[in-house]
N, C-alpha and C positions, 0 to 999 in steps of 0.2 A: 349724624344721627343724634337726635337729641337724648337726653338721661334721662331715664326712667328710673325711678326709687323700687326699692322691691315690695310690696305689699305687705305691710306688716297682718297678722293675724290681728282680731278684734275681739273683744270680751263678749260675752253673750248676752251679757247682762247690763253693761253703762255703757259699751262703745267703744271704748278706749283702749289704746293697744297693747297686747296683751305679750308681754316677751316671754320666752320658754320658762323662766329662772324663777320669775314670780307669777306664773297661772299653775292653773288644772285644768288637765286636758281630761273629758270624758263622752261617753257616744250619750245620747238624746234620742230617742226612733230611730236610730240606726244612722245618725249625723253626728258628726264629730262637735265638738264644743268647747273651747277656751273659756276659762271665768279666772280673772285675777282671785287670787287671794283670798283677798279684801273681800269682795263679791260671793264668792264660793261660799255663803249662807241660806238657810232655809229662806225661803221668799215669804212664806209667811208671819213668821215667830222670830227671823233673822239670828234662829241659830247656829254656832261655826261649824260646817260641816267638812269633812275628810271622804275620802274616797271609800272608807267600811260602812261612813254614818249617809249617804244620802239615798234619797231613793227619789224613784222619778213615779210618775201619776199615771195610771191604767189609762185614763182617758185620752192619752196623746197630749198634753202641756208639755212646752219646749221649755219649764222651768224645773226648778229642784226643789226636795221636801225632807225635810226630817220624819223619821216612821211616824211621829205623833202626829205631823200636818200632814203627810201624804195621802189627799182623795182617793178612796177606793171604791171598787163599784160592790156594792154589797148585793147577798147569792138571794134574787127574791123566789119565793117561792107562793105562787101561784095555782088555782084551780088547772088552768089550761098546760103550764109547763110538768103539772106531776102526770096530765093526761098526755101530754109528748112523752115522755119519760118513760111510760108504760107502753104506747106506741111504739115506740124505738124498739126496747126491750122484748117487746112480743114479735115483732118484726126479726129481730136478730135468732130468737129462738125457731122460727117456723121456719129460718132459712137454715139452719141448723139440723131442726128435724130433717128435713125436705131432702139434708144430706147424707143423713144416717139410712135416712129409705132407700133411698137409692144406692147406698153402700152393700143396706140389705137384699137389698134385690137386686143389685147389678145395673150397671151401667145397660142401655138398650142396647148400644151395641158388641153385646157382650151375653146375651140372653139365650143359653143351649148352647153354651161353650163352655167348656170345663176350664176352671183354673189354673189347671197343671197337667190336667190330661189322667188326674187320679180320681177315683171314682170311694165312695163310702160305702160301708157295709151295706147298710139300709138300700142302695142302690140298687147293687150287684143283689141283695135273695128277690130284689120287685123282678128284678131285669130274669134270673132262674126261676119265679113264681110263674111268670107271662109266658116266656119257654116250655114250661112243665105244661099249663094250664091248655097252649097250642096243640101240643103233643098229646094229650089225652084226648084232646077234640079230633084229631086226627085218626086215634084208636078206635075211639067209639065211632065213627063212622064206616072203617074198618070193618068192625063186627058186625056194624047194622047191616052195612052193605053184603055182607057175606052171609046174615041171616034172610035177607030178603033175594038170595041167588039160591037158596038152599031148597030141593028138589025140581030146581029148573035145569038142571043139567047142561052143560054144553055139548056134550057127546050126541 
């Protein structure tokens, strides 16, 4: 079986192999990254950077920046994104109402079902008004009908 060398790790930056003792190791997009030293500088301005001082580029670049070189994507602001904006916005709200109504008025299936099986004052004197209201109607017919049997005798 012939030797095989083991793979040394490579610098990110020149090539060259990067041993634990003299690199920095740090992620890049979510990729691990060796940079000797020496190398571990802003790419732009080639100032010495550290692991609190560098910063890496919104746009996906596989290099490093000092806060002053670091390209950022700056927040435009547009006729059409403030009319998204208001879109979104009004959208979120009407889904929102749409829930509260339905809160207010009850889920459909749930519509002539009590809550708890407890009923509110207001209920109960409509619920005794309807009852009373039957009950007189039933009187008065009562009477009527006994004023229109009045000298017709059954005997």
């Amino acid at each position: 079986m012939p030797f095989k060398p083991i793979v040394q790790p490579k610098c990110h930056r020149s090539g060259k192999t990067a041993y634990p003792a003299e690199s920095t190791k740090i992620k890049i997009n979510g990729v691990d990254c060796l940079f000797l030293n020496k190398n571990f500088t802003c790419c732009e301005c080639g100032l010495k950077l550290t692991l609190a001082t560098y910063k890496v580029s919104d746009f996906g670049d596989d290099e490093i920046f000092c806060a002053k070189c670091c390209p950022k994507q700056a927040p435009s602001q547009s006729a059409e994104s403030i009319e998204t904006d208001r879109t979104r916005k009004a959208a979120a709200l009407s889904k929102d109402v749409g829930m509260v109504n339905e809160q207010m008025r009850g889920a459909e299936e749930t519509v002539g079902k009590g809550a708890a099986g407890g009923t509110t004052v207001e209920i109960e004197r409509s619920l005794k008004a309807t009852a009373l209201f039957q009950d007189v109607g039933i009187v008065n017919e009562q009477v009527r009908g006994a004023d229109e049997t009045v000298g017709k005798g059954s005997i």
